[in-house]
KOLKOL-235145 format. One line per field, with one value per residue: residue number from 1; residue in three letters; chain; y negated, x negated, z negated of N, C-alpha, C in turn. Coordinates in steps of 0.2 Angstrom, whole numbers. Layout:
BEGIN
i: [NUM	...] .
aa: [ALA	...] .
ch: [A	...] .
n.north: [Y	...] .
n.east: [X	...] .
n.up: [Z	...] .
ca.north: [Y	...] .
ca.east: [X	...] .
ca.up: [Z	...] .
c.north: [Y	...] .
c.east: [X	...] .
c.up: [Z	...] .
//
This chain:
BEGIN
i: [1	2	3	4	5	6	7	8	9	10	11	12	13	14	15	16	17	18	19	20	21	22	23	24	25	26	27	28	29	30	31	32	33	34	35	36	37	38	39	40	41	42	43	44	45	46	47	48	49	50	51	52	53	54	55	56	57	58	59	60	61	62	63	64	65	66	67	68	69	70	71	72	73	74	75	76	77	78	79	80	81	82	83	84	85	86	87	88	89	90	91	92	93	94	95	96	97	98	99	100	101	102	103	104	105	106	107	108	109	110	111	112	113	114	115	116	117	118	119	120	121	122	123	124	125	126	127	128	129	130	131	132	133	134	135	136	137	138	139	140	141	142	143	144	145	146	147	148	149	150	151	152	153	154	155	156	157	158	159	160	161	162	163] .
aa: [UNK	UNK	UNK	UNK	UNK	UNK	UNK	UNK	UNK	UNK	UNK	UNK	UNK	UNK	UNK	UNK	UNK	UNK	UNK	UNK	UNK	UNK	UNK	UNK	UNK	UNK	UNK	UNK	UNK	UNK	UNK	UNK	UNK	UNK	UNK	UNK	UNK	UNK	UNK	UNK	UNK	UNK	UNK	UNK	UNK	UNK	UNK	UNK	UNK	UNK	UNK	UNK	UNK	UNK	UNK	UNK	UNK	UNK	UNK	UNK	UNK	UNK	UNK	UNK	UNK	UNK	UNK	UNK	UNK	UNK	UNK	UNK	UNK	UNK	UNK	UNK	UNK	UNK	UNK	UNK	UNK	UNK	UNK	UNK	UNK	UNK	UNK	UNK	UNK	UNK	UNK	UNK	UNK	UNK	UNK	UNK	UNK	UNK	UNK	UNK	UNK	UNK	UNK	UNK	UNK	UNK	UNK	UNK	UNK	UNK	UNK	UNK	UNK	UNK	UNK	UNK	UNK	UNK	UNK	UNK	UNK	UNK	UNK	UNK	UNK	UNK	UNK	UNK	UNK	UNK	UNK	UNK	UNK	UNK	UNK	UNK	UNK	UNK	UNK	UNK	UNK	UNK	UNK	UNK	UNK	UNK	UNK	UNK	UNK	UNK	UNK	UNK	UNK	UNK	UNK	UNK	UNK	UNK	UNK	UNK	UNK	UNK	UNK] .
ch: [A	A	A	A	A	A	A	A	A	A	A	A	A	A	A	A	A	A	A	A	A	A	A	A	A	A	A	A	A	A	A	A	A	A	A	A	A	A	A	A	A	A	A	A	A	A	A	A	A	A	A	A	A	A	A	A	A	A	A	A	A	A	A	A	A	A	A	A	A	A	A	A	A	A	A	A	A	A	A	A	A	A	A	A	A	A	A	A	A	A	A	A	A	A	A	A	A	A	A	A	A	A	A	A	A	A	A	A	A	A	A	A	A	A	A	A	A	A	A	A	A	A	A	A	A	A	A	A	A	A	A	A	A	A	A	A	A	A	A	A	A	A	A	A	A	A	A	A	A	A	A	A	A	A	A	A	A	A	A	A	A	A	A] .
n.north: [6	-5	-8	-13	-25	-32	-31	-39	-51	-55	-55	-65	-76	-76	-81	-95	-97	-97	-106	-118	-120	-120	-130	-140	-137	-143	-155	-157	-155	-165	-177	-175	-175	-188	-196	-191	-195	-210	-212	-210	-214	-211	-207	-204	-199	-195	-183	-177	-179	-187	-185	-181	-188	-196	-202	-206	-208	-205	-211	-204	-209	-221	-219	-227	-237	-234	-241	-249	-253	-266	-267	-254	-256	-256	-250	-243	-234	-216	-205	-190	-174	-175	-178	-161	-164	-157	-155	-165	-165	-152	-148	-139	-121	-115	-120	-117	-105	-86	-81	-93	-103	-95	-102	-102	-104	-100	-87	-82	-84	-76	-63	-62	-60	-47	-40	-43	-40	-26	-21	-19	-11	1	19	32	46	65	75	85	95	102	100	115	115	105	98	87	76	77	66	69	60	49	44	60	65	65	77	86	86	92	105	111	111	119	131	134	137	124	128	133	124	119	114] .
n.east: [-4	-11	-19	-11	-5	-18	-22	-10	-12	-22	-18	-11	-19	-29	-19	-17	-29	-31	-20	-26	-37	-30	-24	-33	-42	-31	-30	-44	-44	-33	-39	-50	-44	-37	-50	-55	-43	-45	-56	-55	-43	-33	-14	3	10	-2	-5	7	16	29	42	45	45	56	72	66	72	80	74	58	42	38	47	61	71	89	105	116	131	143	155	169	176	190	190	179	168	167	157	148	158	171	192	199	212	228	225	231	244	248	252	258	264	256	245	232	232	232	240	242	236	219	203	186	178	187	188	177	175	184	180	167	172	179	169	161	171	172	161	161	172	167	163	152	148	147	136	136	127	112	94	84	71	66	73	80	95	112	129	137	145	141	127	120	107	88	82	92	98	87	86	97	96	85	93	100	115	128	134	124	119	127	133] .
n.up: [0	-4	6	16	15	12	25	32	27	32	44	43	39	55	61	56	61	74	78	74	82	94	93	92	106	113	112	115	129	133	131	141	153	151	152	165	172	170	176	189	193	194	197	190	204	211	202	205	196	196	196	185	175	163	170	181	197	215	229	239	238	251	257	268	258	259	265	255	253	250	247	250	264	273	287	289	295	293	283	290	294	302	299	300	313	312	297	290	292	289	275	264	257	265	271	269	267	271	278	289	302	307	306	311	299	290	292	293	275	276	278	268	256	258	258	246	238	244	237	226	221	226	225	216	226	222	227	243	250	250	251	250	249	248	237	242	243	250	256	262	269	281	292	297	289	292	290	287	301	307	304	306	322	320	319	309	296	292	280	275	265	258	241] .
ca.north: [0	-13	-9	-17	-30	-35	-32	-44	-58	-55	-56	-73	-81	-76	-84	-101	-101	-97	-112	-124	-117	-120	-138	-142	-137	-145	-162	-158	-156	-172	-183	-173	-177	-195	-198	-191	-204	-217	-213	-209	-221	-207	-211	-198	-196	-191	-179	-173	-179	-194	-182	-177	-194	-198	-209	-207	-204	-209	-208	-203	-215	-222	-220	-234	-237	-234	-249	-250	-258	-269	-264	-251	-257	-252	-249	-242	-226	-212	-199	-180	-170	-181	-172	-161	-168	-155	-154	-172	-161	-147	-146	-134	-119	-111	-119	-114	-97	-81	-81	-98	-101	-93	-103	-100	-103	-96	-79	-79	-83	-68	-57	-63	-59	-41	-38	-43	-35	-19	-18	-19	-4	7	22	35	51	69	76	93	96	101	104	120	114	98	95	81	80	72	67	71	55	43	49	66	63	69	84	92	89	97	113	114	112	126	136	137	132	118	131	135	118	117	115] .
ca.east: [0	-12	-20	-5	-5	-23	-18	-5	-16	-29	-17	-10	-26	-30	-14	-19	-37	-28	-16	-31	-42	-28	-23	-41	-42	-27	-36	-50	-41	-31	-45	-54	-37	-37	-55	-53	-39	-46	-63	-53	-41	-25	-7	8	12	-4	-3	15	20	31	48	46	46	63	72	63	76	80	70	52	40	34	53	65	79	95	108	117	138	145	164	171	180	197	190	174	166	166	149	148	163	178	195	204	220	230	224	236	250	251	249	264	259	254	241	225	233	231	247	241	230	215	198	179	176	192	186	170	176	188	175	163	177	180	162	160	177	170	155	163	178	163	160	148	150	145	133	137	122	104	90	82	63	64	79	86	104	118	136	142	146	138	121	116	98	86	80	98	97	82	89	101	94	81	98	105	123	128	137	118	114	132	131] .
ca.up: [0	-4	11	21	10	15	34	33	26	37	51	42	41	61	67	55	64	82	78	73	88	98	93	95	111	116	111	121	136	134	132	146	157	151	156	172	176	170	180	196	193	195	194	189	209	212	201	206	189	194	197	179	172	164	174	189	201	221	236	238	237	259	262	266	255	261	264	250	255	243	244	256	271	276	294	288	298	286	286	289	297	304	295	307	315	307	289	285	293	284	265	262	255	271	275	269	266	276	284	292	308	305	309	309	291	285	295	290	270	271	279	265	252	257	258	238	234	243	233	217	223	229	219	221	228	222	234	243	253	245	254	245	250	243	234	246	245	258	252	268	271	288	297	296	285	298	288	289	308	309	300	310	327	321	320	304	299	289	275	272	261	251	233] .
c.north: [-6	-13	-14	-21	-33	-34	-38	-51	-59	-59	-64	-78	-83	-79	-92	-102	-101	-104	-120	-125	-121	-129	-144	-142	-139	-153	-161	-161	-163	-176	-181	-176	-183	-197	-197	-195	-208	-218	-214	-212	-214	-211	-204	-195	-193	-185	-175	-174	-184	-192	-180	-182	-194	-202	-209	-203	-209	-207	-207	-209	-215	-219	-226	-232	-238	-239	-246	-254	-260	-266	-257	-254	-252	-248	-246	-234	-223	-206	-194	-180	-174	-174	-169	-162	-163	-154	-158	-166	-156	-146	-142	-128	-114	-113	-120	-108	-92	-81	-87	-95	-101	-98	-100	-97	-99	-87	-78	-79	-76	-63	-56	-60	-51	-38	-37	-40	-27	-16	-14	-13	2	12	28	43	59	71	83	96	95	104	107	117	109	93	89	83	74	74	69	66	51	47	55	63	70	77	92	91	91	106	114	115	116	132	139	133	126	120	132	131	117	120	119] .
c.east: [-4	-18	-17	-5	-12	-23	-13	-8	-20	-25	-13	-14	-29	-24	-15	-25	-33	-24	-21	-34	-36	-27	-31	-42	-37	-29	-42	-48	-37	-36	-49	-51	-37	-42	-54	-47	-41	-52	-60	-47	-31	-20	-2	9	6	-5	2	19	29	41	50	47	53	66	73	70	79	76	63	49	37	41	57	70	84	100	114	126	138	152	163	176	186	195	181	172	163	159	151	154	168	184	199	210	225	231	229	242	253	247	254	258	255	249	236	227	230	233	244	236	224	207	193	176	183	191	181	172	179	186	170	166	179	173	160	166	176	162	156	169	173	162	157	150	145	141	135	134	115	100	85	74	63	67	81	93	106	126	141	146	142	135	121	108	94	83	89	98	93	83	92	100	88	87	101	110	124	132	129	115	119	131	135] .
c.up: [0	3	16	18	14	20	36	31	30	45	49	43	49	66	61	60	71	81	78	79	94	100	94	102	116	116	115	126	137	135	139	155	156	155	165	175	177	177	188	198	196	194	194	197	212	209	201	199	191	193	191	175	171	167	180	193	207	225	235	243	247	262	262	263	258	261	260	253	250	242	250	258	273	282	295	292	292	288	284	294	297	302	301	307	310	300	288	285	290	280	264	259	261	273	274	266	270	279	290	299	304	307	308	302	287	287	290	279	267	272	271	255	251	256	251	236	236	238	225	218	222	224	222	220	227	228	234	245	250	250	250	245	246	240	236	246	249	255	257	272	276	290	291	294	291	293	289	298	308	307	306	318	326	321	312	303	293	281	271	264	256	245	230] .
//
């Protein structure tokens, strides 16, 4: 027991010397990283700091600034995607349903919807085919795995590998 006892101090005392060791050596480095600014005359964006600065936020630096309106204008052109003619027309509830006309992006969303809905349905399927050489098995389901066509095109039957 007081072995453990003097284990556990030992390893108290090496985590106060690694904390002083460390705080020491982190004062080095800043001093070492100050001098080096001052000598070379750094600023945070040459070092990629200036994004981390709080605050800092807007365009990169050697861009122009963007004009800026005062009000919006009744007759003002609007930016990005002009709305399509139909969208004002119908709000009811048809019309970003399914029943509705179908577009591009409503294709591709319903696509991209049965896609995540079949991943999460899928379950997995016992296998019923084993190959005795090197225990691969086949669920019987899609491609034939080239080693069962190879079986079978040397001539044996496809009853040979059921489990």
């Amino acid at each position: 027991m007081s072995q453990y006892i003097q284990i556990q101090a030992q390893i108290e005392q090496l985590q106060k010397e690694a904390e002083a060791a460390r705080k020491r050596e982190i004062a080095e480095t800043i001093a070492n990283i100050k001098k080096a600014i001052h000598v070379f005359g750094l600023t945070a964006e040459d070092l990629g700091l200036d994004s981390l600065i709080k605050g800092k936020r807007g365009r990169k630096p050697g861009k122009p600034a963007a004009k800026k309106s005062a009000t919006k204008k009744a007759g003002a052109k609007r930016r990005g995607r002009p709305p399509k003619a139909d969208s004002t027309a119908k709000r009811g509830p048809k019309a970003g349903s399914k029943s509705g006309v179908k577009g591009k992006a409503a294709k591709a969303s319903a696509k991209g919807a049965k896609k995540r809905a079949g991943k999460d349905k899928r379950s997995v399927v016992a296998p019923k085919y084993r190959d005795a050489a090197t225990g691969a098995t086949w669920t019987g389901r899609g491609k034939q795995p080239k080693w069962m066509a190879a079986a079978l095109a040397a001539g044996k039957k496809i009853d040979d590998f059921k489990i």
